[in-house]
C-alpha positions in Angstrom: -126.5 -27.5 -35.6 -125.6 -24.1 -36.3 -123.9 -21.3 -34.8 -121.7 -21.1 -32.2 -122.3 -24.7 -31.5 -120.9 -25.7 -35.2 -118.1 -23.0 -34.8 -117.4 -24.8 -30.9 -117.2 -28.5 -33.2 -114.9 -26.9 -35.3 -112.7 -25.7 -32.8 -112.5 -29.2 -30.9 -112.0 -31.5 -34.2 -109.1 -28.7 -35.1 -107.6 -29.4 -31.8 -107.8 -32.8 -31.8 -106.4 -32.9 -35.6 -103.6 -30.9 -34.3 -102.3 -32.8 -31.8 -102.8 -36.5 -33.6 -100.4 -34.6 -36.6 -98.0 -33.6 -33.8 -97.6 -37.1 -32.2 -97.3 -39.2 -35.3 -93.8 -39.2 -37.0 -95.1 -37.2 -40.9 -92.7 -34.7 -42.0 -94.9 -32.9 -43.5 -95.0 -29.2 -43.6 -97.4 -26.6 -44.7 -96.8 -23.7 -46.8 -99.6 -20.8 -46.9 -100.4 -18.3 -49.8 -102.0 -15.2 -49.2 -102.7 -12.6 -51.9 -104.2 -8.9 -50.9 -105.2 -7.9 -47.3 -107.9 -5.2 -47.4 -110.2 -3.9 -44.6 -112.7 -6.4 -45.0 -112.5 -9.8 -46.3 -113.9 -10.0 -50.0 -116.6 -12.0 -51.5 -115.0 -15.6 -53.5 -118.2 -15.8 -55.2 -118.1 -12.4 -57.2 -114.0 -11.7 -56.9 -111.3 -13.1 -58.9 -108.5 -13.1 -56.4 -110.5 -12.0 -53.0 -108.6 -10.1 -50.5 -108.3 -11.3 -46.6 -109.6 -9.4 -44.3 -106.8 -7.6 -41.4 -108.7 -9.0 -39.1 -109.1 -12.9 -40.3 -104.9 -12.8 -41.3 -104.6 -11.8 -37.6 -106.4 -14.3 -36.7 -104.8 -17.0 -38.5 -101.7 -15.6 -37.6 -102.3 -16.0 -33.7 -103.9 -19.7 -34.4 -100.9 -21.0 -36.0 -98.6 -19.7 -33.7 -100.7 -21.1 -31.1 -100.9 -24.6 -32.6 -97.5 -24.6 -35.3 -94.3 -23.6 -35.7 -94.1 -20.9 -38.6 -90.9 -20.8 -40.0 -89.5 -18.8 -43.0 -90.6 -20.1 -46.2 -87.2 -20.4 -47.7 -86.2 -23.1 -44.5 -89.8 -25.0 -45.5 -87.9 -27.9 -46.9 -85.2 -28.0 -43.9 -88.1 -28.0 -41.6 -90.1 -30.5 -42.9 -86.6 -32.7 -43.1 -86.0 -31.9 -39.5 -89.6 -32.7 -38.0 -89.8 -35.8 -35.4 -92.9 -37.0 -33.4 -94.2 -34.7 -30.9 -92.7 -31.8 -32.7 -94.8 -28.9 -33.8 -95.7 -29.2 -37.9 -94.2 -26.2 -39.6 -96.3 -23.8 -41.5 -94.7 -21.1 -43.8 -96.8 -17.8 -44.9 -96.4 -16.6 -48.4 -98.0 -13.3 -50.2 -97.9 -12.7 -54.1 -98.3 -10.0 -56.3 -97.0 -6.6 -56.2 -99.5 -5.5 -53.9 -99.3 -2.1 -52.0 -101.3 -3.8 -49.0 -97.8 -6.3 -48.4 -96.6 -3.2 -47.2 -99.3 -1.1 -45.5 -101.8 -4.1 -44.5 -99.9 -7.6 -44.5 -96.5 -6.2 -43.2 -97.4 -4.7 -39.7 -99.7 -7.4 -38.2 -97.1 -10.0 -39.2 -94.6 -7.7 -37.5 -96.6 -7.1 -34.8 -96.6 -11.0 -34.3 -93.4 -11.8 -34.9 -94.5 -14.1 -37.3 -92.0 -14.8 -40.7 -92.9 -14.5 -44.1 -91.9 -13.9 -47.9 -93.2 -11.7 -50.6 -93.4 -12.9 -53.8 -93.1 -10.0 -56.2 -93.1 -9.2 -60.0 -91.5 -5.8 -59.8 -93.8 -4.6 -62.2 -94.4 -1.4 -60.0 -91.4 -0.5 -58.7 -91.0 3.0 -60.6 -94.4 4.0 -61.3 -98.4 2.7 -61.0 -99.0 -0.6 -63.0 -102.2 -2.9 -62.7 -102.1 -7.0 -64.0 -105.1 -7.8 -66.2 -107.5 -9.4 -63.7 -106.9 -6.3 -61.6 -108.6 -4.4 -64.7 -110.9 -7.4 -65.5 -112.7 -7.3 -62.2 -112.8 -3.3 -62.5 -114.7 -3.8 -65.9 -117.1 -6.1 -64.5 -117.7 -4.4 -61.7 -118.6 -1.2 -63.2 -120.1 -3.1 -66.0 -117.4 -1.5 -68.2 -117.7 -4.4 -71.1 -119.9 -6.6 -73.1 -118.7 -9.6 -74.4 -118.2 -8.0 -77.9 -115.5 -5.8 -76.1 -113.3 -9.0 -74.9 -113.2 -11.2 -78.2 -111.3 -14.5 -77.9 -112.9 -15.4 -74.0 -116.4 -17.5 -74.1 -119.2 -14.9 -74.1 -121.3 -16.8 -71.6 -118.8 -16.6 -69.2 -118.3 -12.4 -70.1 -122.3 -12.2 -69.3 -122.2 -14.6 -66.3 -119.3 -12.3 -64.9 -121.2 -9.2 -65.4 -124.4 -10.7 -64.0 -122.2 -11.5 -60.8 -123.0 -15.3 -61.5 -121.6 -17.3 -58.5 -117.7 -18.1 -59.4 -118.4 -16.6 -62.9 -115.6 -13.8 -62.7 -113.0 -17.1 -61.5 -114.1 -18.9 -64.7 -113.7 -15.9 -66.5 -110.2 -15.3 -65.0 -109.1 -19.0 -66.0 -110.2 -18.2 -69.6 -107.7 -15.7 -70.1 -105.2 -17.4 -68.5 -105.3 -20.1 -71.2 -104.7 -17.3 -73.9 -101.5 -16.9 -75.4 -99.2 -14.0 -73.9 -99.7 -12.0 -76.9 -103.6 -12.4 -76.9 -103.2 -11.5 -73.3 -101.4 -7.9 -74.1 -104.7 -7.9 -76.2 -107.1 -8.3 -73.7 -105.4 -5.9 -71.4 -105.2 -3.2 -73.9 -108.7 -3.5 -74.8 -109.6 -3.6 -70.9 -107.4 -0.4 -70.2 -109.3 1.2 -73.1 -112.4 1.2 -70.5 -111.3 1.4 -66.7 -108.5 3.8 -67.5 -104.9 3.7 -66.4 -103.9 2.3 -62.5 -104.4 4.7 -59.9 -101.0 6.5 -58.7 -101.0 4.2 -55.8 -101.4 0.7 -57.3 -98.5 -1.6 -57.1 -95.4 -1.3 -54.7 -92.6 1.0 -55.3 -89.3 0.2 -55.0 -88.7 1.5 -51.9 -91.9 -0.3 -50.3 -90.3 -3.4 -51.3 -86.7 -2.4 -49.9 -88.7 -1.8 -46.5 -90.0 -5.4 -46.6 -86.3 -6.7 -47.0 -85.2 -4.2 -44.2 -88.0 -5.6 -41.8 -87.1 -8.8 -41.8 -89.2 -10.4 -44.5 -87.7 -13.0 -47.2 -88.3 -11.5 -50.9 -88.8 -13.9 -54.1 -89.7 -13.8 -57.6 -93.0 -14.2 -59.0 -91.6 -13.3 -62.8 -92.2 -9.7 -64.4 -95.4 -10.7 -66.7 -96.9 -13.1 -64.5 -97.2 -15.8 -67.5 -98.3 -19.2 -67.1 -94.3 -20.8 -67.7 -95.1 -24.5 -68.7 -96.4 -23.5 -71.8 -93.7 -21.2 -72.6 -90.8 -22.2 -74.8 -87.1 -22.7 -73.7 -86.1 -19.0 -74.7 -89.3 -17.6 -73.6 -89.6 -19.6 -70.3 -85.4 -18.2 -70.0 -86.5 -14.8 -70.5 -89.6 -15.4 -68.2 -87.1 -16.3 -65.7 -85.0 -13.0 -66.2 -86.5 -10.3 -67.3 -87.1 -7.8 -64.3 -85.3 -10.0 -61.5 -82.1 -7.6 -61.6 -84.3 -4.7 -61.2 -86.2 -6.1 -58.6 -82.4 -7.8 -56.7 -81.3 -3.8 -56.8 -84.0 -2.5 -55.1 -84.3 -5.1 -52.4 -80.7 -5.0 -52.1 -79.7 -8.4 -52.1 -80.5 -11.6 -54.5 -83.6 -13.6 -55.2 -83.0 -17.0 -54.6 -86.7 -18.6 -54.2 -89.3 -18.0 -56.7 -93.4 -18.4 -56.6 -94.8 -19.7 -60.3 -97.5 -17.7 -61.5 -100.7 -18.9 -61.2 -99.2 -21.7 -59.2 -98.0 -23.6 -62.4 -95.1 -25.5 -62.5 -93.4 -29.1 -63.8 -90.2 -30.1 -63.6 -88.7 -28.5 -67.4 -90.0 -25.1 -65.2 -87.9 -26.4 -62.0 -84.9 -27.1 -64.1 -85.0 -24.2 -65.6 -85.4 -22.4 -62.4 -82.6 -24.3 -61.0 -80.5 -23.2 -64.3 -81.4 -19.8 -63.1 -79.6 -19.7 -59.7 -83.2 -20.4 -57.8 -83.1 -22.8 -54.8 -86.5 -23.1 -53.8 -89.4 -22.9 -56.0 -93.5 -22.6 -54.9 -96.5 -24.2 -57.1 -100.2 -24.4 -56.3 -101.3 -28.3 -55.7 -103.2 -27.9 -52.3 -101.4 -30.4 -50.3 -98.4 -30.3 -47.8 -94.6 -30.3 -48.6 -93.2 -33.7 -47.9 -89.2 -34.8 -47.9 -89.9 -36.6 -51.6 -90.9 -33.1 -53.0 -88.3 -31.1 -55.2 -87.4 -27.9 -53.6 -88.1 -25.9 -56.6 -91.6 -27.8 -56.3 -93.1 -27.2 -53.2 -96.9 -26.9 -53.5 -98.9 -24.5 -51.3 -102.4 -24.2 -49.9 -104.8 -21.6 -50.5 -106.4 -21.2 -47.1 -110.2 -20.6 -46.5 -111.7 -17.4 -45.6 -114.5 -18.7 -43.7 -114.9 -18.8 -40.1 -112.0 -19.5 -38.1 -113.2 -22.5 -37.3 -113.4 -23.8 -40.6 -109.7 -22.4 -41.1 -108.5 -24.4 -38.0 -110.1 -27.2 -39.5 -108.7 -27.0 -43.0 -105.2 -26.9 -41.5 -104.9 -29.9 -39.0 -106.1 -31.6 -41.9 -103.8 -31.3 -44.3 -101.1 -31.4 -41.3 -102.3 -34.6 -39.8 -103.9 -36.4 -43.1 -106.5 -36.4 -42.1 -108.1 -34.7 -45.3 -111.7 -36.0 -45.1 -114.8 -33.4 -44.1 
């Protein structure tokens, strides 16, 4: 089966997911992050962090508020305490980075379906052009900038597998450098600027992009100024981590940042505490499951949802809404 007729499957087994997650009694809820949003979805095999497609993030968009109740991501744990049988499952929407599409792309179709959602930004970019590292690392293997001798302390077979466009190789190659040290990483993104150049005048999002997400209705969190890893950190670099930037970022969105996204979605609980020490309240990870009444609020684990077809989408979600987890 192929086709339509798979896509049709797809369709029916989401429904019928749906609706068994909506008659049982879970409190569960669901908590969505989304990254870029270009014109056309990109390619997970060759990409580090692929972009959605406008039109796919519409589409998702519409099915969950066909199927769920999306709520604001900050009310995720209320929701999911709240939540009886025969009530929809809330779903919350999240976007990181300091990403110009939140504002131009990702900002007017959630508008346009009244659908909530919080940005999750570094405030690296509010003042002038900044690019992160992978942003420059998937420049240099794209234009072949680099050899492995250019990027010392990452595994040259994964350098070469990158720049042969091996599948997944550029991830790999991503995951590597996340494992460096902060300082090695300044490094690395030296040597990478070096050879793609400084960001163009329109990367990142300007302050007053980010005061016009805040004035449309959107929540706003932090998603820390360097974009570390934090458990690795120690307890005056994890404080700083925690700190540095988040005033600049409170005065241009004009209000205070009380939820926070973990960069790379990593998280324990000395990082919660420390949040929590920090005057957060709610706190986003990775982990790929949904938010349950047992979970700490500054450890509420998101999904990264597929780009496939819709189908496959609809799929993924009733899954993780009913339990219903197995292909």
């Amino acid at each position: 089966m192929n086709g339509r007729p798979r896509e049709a499957v797809r369709h029916l087994r989401a429904f019928v997911f749906a609706w068994l997650a909506r008659l049982s009694d879970r409190r569960v809820g669901l908590v969505l992050v989304y990254h870029g949003v270009a014109d056309e979805t990109g390619d997970a095999r060759t990409e580090i962090v692929p972009a959605i497609g406008a039109g796919a993030l519409e589409r998702h968009v519409r099915h969950l508020r066909r199927r769920y109740r999306l709520v604001p991501p900050a009310s995720i744990p209320e929701a999911v305490a709240a939540r009886r049988r025969g009530r929809r499952i809330p779903v919350a929407l999240t976007f990181d980075d300091d990403l110009t599409s939140h504002a131009t792309n990702a900002a007017p179709i959630l508008r346009r379906l009244s659908a909530p959602a919080a940005f999750y930004v570094c405030g690296a970019s509010l003042e002038a052009p900044h690019r992160f590292w992978w942003e420059d690392l998937q420049e240099a293997i794209d234009g072949r900038l680099v050899t492995a001798a250019d990027l010392p302390g990452l595994p040259p077979d994964l350098v070469d597998g990158a720049l042969a466009r091996a599948e997944r190789a550029a991830a790999h190659l991503a995951a590597a450098v996340e494992e460096l040290t902060p300082a090695a990483r300044v490094g690395l993104t030296r040597a990478l600027r070096a050879r793609t150049g400084p960001a163009p005048k329109e990367a990142g999002l300007r302050a007053t992009a980010v005061r016009g997400l805040v004035d449309a209705g959107f929540e706003l969190g932090f998603h820390t100024l360097r974009h570390d890893r934090l458990p690795p950190l120690d307890e005056d670099g994890l404080a700083a981590a925690l700190d540095d930037g988040r005033g600049r970022l409170e005065a241009a969105a004009g209000r205070a940042l009380t939820s926070i996204s973990y960069p790379h979605g990593r998280a324990d609980a000395r990082v919660a505490a420390a949040a929590r020490s920090a005057r957060f309240e709610v706190g986003f990870t990775g982990g790929e499951r949904a938010a349950t009444p047992r979970d700490e609020p500054l450890l509420l684990p998101r999904i990264q949802p597929t780009f496939g077809t819709q189908g496959s989408f609809a799929v993924q979600i009733a899954r993780f809404a009913s339990g219903l987890l197995a292909p």
